[in-house]
C-alpha positions as CSV (number, residue, x, y, z in Angstrom):
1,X,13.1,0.4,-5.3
2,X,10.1,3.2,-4.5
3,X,6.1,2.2,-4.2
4,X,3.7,4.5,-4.1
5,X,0.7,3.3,-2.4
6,X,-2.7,5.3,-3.3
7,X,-5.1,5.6,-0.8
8,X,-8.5,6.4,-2.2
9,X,-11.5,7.5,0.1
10,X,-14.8,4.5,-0.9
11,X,-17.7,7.7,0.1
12,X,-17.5,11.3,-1.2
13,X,-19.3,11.5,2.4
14,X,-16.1,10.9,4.2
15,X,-12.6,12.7,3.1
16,X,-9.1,12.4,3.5
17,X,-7.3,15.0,5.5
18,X,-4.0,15.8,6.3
19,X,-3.8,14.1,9.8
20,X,-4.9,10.6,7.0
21,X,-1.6,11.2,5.4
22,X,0.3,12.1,8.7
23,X,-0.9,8.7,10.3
24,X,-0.1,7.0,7.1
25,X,4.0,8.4,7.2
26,X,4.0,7.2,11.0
27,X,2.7,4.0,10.3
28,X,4.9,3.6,7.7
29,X,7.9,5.0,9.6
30,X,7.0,2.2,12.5
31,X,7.3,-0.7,9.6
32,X,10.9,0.6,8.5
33,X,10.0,2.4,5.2
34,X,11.2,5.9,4.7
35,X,8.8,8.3,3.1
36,X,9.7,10.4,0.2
37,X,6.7,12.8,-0.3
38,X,2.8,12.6,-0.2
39,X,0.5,13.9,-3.8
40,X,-3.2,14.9,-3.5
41,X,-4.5,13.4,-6.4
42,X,-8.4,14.7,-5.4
43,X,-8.3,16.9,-2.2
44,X,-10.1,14.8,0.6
45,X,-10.7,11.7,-1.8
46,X,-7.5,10.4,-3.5
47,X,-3.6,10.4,-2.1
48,X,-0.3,9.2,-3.2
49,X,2.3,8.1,-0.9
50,X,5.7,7.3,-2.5
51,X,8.2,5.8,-0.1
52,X,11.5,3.8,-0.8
53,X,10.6,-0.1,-0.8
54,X,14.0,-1.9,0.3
55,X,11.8,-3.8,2.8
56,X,9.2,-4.1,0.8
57,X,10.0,-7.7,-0.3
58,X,7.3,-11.1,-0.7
59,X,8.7,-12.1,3.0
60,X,8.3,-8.7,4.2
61,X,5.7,-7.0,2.4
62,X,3.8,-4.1,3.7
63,X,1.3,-4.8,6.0
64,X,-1.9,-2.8,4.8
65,X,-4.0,-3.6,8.4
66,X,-1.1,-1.6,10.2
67,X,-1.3,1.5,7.8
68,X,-5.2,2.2,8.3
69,X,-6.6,4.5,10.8
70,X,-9.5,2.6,12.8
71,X,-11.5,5.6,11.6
72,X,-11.1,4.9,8.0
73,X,-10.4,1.2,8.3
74,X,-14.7,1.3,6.6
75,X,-13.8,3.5,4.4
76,X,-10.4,3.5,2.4
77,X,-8.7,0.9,-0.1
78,X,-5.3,0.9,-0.5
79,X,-3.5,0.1,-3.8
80,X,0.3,-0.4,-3.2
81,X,2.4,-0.2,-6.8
82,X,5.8,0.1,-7.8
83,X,7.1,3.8,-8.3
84,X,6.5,5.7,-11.4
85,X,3.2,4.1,-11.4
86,X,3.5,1.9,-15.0
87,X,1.7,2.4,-17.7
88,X,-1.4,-0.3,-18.3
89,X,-2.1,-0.8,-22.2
90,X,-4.5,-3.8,-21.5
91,X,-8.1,-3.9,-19.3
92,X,-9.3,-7.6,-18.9
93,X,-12.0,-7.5,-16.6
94,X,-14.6,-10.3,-15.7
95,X,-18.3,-8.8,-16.1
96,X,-20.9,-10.3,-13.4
97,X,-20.7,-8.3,-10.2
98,X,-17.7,-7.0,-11.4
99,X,-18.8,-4.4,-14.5
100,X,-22.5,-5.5,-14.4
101,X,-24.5,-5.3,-10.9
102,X,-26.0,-8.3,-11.1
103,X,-25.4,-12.3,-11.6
104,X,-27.1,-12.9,-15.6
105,X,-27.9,-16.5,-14.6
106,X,-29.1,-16.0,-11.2
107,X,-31.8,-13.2,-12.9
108,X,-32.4,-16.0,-16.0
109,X,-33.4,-18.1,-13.1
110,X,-35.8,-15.8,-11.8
111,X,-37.9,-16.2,-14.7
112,X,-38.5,-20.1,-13.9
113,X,-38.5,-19.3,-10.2
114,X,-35.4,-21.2,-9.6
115,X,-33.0,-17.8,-8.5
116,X,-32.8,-18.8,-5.1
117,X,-31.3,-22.4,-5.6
118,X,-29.1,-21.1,-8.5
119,X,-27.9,-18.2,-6.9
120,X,-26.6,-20.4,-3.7
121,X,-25.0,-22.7,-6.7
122,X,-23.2,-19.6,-8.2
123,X,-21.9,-17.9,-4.9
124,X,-20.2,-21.2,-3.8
125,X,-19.0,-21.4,-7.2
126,X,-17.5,-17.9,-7.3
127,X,-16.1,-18.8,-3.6
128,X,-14.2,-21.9,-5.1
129,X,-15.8,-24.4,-3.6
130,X,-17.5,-26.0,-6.3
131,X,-15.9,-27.1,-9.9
132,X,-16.9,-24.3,-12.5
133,X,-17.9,-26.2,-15.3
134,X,-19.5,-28.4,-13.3
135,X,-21.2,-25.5,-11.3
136,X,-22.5,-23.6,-14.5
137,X,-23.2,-27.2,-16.1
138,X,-25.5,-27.7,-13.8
139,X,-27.4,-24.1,-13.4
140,X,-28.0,-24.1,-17.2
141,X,-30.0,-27.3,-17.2
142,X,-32.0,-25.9,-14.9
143,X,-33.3,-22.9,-17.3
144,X,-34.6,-25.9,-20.2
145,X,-37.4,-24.7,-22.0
146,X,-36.8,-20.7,-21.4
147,X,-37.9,-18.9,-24.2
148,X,-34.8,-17.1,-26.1
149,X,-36.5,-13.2,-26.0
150,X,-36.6,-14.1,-22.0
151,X,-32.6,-13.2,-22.4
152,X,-33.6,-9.9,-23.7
153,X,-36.1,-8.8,-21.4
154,X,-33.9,-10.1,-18.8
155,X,-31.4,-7.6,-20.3
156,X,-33.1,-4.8,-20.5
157,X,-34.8,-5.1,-17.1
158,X,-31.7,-6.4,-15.0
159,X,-28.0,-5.7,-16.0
160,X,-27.0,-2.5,-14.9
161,X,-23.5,-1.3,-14.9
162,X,-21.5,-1.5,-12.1
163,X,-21.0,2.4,-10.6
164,X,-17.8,3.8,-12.1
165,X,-17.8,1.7,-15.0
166,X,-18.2,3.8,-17.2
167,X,-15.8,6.6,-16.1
168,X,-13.3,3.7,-15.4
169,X,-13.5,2.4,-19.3
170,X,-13.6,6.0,-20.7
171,X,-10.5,6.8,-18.9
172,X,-8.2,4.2,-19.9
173,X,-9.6,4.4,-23.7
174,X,-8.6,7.8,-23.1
175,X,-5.1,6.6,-22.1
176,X,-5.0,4.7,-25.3
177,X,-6.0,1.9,-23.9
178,X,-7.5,-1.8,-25.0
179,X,-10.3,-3.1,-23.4
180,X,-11.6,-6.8,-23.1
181,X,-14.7,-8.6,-21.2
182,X,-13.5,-11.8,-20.5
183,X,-17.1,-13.8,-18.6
184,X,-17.8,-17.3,-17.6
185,X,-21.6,-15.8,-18.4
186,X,-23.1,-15.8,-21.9
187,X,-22.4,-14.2,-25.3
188,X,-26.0,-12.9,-25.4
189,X,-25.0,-10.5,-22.5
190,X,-21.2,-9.8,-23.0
191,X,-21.7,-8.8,-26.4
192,X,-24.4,-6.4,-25.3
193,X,-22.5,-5.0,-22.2
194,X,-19.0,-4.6,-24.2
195,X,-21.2,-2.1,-26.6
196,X,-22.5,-0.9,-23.5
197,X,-19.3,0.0,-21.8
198,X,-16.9,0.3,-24.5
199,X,-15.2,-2.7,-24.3
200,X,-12.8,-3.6,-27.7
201,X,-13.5,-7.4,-27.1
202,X,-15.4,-9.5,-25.3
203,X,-15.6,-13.6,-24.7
204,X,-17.7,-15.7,-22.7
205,X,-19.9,-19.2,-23.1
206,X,-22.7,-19.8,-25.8
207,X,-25.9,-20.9,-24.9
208,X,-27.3,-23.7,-26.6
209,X,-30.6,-22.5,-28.3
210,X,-33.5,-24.8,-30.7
211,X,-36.1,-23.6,-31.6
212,X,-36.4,-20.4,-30.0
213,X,-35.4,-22.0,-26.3
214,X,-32.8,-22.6,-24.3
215,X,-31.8,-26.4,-24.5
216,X,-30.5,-26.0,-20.8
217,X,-27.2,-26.6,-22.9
218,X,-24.0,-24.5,-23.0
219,X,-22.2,-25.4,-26.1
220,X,-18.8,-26.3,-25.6
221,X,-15.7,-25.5,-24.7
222,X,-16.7,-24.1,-21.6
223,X,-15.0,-20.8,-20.5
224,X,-13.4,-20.9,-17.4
225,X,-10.5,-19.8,-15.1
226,X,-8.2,-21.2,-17.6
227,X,-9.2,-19.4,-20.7
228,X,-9.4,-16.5,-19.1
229,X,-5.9,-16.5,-17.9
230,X,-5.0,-17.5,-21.8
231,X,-7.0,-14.9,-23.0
232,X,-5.1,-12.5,-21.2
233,X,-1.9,-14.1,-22.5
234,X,-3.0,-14.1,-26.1
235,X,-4.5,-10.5,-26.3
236,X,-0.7,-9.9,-24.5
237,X,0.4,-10.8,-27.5
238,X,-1.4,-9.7,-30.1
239,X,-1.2,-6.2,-28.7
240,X,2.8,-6.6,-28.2
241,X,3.2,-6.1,-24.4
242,X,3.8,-7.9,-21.2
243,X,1.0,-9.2,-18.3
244,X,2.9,-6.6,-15.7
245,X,1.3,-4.0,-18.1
246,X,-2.2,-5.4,-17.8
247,X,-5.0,-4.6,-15.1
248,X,-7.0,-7.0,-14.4
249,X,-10.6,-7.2,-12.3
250,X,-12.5,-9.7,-10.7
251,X,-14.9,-10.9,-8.3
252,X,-15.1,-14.7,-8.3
253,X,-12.5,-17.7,-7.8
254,X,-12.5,-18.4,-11.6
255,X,-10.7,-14.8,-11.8
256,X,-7.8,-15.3,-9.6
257,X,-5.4,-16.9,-12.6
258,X,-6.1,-13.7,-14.7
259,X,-5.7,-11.4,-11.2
260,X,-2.4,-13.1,-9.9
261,X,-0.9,-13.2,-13.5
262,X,-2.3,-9.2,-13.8
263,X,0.6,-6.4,-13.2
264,X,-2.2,-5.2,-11.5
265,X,-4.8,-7.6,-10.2
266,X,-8.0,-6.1,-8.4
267,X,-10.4,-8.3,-6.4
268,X,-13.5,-6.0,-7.1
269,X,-15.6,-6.2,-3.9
270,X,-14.8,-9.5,-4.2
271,X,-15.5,-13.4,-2.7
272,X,-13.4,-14.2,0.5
273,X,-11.6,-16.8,-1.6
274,X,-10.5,-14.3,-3.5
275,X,-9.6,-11.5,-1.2
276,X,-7.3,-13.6,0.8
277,X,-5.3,-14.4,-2.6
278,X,-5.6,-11.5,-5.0
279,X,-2.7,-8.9,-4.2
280,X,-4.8,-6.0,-4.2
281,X,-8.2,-5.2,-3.6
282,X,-11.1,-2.5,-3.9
283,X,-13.4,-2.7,-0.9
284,X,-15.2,0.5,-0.2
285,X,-14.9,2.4,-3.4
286,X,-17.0,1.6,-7.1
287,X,-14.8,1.4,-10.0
288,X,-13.7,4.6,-10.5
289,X,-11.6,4.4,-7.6
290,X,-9.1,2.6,-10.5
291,X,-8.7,5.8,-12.2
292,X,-6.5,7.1,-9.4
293,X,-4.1,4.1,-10.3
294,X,-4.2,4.9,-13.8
295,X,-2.4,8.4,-13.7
């Protein structure tokens, strides 16, 4: 079977070059894989390496920390697929500090000058070390008595999109594409942010509100790793396809069912948790780094 493994520069600051690509084949060479040929995809920034993967197996896999130069071990990701590079009908990407900058509950927080405590709360949880539905349980009663406008103004002022975003969902709409926001956050934002990025779909809790406040209440079922992962399935389905032709990106421990289940599952400068699991990862780059994977 042949892989091509993409390397894609994470700086327009610092470019590929040929003697990249000439350390790459030796490296290679050294770990018993033959290479067929090398593609620029972006002179200096973007490079395709096709090589035939007979050792390329789940006990034998390619080590990624023996292909990097030191030089560009800061500065490169490496995305290692099978060879033509398949065809992904279905995006499913998780939205806080993945396609947003920013943490919507941690910045609700702010307003009741609780961000710091929640904020330790969500990183643990997004590092697997706490329950989710117990973690966000928990950091929602603490936002009680928040007037609902606060969401908006919270909107408007803090959730930015991620860098590459955009490019990223243009590009596989592009493709022809589906598109779907799948977010242990709230509808209030998803809904906003799906319209904001193009999104086709988008699903995520529901905060409980009466009388123009926050209760401190989601309203159940809580979504978590497990409906994400069955939301991939189901839009699978609906759309007619397989999982091996979705790509899938995440940041946080409740995203690892979707990622491993993914044909292509991204950790998105992600939580160590998650990078030590997930199969590939982008590190250095934003998220247009994915549209090199996408041709």
């Amino acid at each position: 079977m042949e892989y091509v493994i993409t390397c894609i520069s994470g700086s327009d600051k610092y470019k590929l070059d040929g003697a990249f690509a000439e350390h790459m084949a030796a490296s290679l060479t050294q770990q018993g894989f033959r290479v067929h040929k090398t593609a620029w995809l972006t002179e200096g920034m973007a490079l395709d390496i096709y090589i035939d993967g007979t050792q390329h197996t789940e006990k034998k896999p390619i080590k990624q920390s023996n292909l990097q130069p030191s030089t560009f071990a800061d500065h490169v990701d490496l995305i290692i697929q099978s060879a033509p590079k398949p065809r992904y009908r279905l995006l499913i990407s998780d939205m806080d500090s993945t396609m947003i900058t920013c943490e919507c509950i941690d910045e609700l927080a702010d307003f009741v000058g609780k961000k710091k405590e929640v904020a330790i709360i969500t990183d643990r949880a997004m590092n697997g070390e706490l329950d989710f539905a117990e973690a966000l349980t928990e950091r929602v009663a603490l936002l009680a008595g928040l007037p609902e406008a606060t969401l908006q103004h919270c909107f408007d002022e803090r959730v930015k999109p991620m860098s590459g975003a955009k490019e990223l969902l243009a590009t596989h709409k592009a493709n022809g594409g589906y598109s779907v926001l799948v977010s242990g956050g709230f509808t209030f934002f998803t809904s906003r942010v799906r319209e904001m990025l193009g999104f086709d779909e988008d699903y995520s809790n529901q905060l409980e509100v009466v009388n123009g406040k926050l209760t401190g209440r989601v309203i159940p079922p809580i979504l978590g790793k497990e409906a994400k992962l069955a939301t991939l399935h189901a839009t699978c389905k609906k759309l007619g396809i397989t999982p091996e032709e979705t790509i899938a990106i995440g940041d946080g421990a409740n995203d690892l069912p979707m990622l491993l289940a993914a044909g292509l599952g991204v950790a998105y400068h992600a939580k160590p948790t998650v990078q030590a699991q997930a199969h590939h990862r982008i590190n250095h780059g934003d998220l247009s780094s994915l549209i090199h994977v996408l041709a």
